[in-house]
N, C-alpha and C positions, 0 to 999 in steps of 0.2 A: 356133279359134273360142273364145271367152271367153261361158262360157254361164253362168249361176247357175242353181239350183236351190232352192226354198224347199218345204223337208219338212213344215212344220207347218201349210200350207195347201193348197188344192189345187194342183195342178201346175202352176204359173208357169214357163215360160223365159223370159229376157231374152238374148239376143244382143250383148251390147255392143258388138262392132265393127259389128253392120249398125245399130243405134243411132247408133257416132261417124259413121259415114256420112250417116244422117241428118243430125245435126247440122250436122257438115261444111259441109253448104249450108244451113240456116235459123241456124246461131247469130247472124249476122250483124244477124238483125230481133230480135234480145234486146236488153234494156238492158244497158248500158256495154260491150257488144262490141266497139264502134272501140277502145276501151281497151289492149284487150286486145292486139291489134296483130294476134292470129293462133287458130285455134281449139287449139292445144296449150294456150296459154295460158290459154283459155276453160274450155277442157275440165271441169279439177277444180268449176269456179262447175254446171254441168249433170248431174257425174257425181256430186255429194252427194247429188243428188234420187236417183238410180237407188243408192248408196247406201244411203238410207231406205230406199227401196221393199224393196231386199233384205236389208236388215237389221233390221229393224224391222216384222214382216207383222203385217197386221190393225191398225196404224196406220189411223186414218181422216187425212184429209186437212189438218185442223185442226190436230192433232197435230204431224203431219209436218211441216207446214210452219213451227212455231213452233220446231223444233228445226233446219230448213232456215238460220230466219236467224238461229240462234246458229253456223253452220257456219265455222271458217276462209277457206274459200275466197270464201264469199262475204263477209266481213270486211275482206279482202287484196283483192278487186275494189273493194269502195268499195261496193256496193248500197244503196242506201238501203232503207228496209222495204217499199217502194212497189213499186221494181224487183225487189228478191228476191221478193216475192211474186206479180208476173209472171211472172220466170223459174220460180220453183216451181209456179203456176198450167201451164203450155205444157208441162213436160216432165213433170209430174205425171199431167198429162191424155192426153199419150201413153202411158204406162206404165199406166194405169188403165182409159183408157179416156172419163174423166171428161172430155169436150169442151168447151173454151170455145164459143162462138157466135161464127159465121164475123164475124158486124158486129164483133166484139171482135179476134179475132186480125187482120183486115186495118188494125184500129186502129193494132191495136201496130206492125203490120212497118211500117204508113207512120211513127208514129214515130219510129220504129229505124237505118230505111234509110238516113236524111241522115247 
């Protein structure tokens, strides 16, 4: 199990494999997903955010995500600022806690799905 640990705030664990698992099945309803062809390939575009989150603690959200879309991966996906910042929105908000509103996320995955 691939856990992080972040000392300089209170005790945060991330589990990253029961995260890709997550993933696994919603990356699908992200922007440029079909792109991708497969979640291996998705991966690094969702694992920048968890990235931040662990490298960078006490980042507020703003932050974070402004450094999200100077990220490689999502450069090399193609994201527009629109999408990367849906994607950083959905899996920011997992990790934080910070929930989008269900009207919002069932937005997105109909987007997404076609």
């Amino acid at each position: 199990m691939n856990t992080f640990f972040n000392a300089r705030l209170p005790r945060m664990f991330i589990d990253i494999e029961a995260e890709q698992d997550y993933w696994q099945e919603w990356f699908h309803n992200l922007p440029q997903a079909a792109a991708a062809r497969s979640f291996h390939a998705y991966w690094p575009v969702i694992g920048a955010v968890y990235d931040i989150y662990i490298n960078h603690p006490g980042w507020d959200s703003d932050r974070a995500q402004a450094r999200y879309a100077l990220c490689a991966a999502v450069q090399l996906q193609g994201l527009s600022d629109r999408e990367a910042s849906e994607v950083f929105s959905q899996v920011w908000g997992r990790i934080s806690g910070e929930r989008l509103g269900r009207a919002a996320l069932e937005s997105s995955a109909r987007r997404h799905a076609a």
